[in-house]
C-alpha positions as CSV (number, residue, x, y, z in Angstrom):
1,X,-114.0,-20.9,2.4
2,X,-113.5,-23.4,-0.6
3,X,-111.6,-23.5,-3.4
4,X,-112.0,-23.2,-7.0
5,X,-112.9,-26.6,-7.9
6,X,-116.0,-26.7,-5.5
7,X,-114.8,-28.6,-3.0
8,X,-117.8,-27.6,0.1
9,X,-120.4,-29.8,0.3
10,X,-123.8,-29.5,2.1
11,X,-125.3,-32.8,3.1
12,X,-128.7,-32.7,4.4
13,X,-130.8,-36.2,6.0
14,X,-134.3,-34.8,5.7
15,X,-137.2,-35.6,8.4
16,X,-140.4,-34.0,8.8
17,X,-140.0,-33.6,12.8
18,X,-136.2,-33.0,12.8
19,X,-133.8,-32.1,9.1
20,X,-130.2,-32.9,9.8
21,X,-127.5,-30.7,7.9
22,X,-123.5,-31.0,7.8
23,X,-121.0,-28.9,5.9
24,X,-117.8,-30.6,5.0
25,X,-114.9,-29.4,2.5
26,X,-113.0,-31.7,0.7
27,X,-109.3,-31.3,0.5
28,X,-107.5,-33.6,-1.7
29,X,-108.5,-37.2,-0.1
30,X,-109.2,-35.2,3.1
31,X,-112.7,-34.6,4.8
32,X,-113.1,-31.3,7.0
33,X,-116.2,-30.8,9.1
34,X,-116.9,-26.8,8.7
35,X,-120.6,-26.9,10.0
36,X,-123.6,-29.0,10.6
37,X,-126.8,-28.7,12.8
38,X,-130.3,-29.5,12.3
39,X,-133.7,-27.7,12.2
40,X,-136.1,-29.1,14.9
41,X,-139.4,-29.0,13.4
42,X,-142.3,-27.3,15.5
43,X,-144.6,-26.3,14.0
44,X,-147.8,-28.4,13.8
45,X,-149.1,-28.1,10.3
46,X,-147.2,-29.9,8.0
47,X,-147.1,-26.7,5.2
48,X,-145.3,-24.9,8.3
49,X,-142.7,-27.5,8.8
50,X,-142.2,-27.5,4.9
51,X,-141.6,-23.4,5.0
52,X,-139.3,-23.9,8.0
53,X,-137.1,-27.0,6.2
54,X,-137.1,-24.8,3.2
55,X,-136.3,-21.3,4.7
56,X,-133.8,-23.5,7.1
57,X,-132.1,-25.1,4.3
58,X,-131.7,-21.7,2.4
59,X,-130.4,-20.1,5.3
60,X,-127.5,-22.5,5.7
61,X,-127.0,-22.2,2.3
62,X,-126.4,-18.4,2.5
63,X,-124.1,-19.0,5.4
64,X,-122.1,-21.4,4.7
65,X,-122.0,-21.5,0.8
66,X,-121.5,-24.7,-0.5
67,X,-120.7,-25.7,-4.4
68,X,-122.6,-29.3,-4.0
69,X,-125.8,-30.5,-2.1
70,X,-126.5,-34.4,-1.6
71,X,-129.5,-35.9,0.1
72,X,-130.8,-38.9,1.4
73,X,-133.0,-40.4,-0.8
74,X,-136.3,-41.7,0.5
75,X,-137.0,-45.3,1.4
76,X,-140.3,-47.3,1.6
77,X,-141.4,-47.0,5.1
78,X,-144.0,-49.4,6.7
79,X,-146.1,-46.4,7.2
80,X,-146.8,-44.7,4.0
81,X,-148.2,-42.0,5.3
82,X,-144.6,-41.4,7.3
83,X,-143.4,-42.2,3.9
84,X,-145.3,-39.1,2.0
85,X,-144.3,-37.1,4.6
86,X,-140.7,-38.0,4.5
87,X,-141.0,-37.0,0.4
88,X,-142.7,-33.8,1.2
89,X,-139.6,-32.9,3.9
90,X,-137.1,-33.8,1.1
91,X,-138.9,-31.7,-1.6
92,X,-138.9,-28.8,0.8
93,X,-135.3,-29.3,1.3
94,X,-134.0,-29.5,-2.5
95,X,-136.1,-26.9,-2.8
96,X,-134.1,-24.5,-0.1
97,X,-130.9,-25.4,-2.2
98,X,-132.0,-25.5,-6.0
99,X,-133.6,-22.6,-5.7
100,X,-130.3,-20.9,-5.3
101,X,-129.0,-22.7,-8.3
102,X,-127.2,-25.8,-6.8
103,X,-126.9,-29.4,-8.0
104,X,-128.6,-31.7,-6.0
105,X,-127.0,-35.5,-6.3
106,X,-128.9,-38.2,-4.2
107,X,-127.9,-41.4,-2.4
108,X,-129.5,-44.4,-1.0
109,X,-129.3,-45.5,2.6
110,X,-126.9,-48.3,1.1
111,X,-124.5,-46.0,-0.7
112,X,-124.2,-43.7,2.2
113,X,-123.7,-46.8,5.0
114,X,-120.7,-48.3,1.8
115,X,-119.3,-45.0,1.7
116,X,-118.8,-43.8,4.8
117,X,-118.5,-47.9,7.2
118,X,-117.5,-49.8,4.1
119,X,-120.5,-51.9,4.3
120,X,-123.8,-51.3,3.1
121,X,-126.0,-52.6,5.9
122,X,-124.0,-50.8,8.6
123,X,-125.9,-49.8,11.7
124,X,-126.9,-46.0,12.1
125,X,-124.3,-45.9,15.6
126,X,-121.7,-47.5,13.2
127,X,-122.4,-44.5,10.6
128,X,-122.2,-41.8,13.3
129,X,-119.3,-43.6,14.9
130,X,-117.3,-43.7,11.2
131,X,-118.4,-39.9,10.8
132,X,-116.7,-38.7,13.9
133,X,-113.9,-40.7,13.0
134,X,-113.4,-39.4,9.3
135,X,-113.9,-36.3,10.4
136,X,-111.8,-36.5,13.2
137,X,-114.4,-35.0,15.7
138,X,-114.0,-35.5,19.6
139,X,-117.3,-34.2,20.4
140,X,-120.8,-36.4,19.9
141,X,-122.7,-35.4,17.4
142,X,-127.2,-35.2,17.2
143,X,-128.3,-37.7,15.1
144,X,-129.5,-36.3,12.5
145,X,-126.2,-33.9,11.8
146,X,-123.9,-36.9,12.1
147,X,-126.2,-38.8,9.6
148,X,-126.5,-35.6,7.5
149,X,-122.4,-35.7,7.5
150,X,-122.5,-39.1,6.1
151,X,-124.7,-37.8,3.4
152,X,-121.8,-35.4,2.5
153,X,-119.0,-37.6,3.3
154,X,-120.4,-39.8,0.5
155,X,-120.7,-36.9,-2.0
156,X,-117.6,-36.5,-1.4
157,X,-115.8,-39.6,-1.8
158,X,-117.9,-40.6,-4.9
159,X,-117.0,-37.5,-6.7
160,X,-113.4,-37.9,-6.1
161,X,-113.9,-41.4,-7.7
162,X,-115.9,-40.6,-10.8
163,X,-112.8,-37.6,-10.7
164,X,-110.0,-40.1,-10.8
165,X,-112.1,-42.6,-13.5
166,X,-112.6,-39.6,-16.0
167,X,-108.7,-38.8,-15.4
168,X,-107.9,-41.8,-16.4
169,X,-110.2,-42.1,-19.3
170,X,-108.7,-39.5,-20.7
């Protein structure tokens, strides 16, 4: 599993259809994929999605035991009612983690796209490309797990440079 220092990260990209998650450990400047997935959505009331992204969360949680948990944060859509939705799917899934006493740090689309292409307007087959890369993947990734990877990917690399700042500081 992970070391001392909480080096296992769960990403999540939340959706109220389709939840990606990825599960990365971070060792020294190095990025390991351990897991990801996602949680396809079926159910047709919105409350039974929300259980099923919360229980679905939780349940990766349990199995794979990250220290850290990062998410998406929510941008304006067009749609606002795709937009309260979106919220509700996130809320359900910082739930499924904080419940069992993790931190939850959030990113913007921008800081993910910086973090993980080097620019922050980077196209979504740019993001997943750069994932597979970092991660040093041969197989494709779904969507939503590569973009959840990101998520992580950019936990990652932003704690290691807060890390070094404070080292320095000191």
């Amino acid at each position: 599993m992970s070391g001392a220092h909480g080096n296992r990260i769960l990403g999540i990209d939340p959706g109220s259809r389709i939840t990606g998650w990825g599960v990365i450990d971070m060792q020294g400047n190095r990025a390991v994929h351990v897991a990801s997935g996602f949680l396809k959505l079926e159910g047709a009331a919105v409350v039974d999605r929300l259980c099923e992204i919360y229980r679905g969360i939780a349940a990766v949680v349990q199995e794979t035991r990250p220290q850290d948990v990062a998410i998406e944060q929510i941008f304006m859509h067009r749609n606002a009612d795709s937009a309260l939705k979106l919220g509700q799917a996130r809320g359900a899934a910082i739930c499924g983690a904080a419940a069992q006493g993790l931190p939850v740090h959030e990113y913007t689309p921008s800081q993910i796209k910086l973090a993980t292409v080097g620019k922050g307007n980077a196209a979504k087959e740019q993001v997943q490309h750069m994932v597979r890369v970092l991660l040093n993947l041969q197989q494709a990734l779904q969507a939503d797990a590569a973009d959840a990877l990101a998520v992580a990917l950019c936990h990652g690399h932003t704690r290691q440079t807060l890390d070094r700042i404070r080292y320095r500081v000191r």
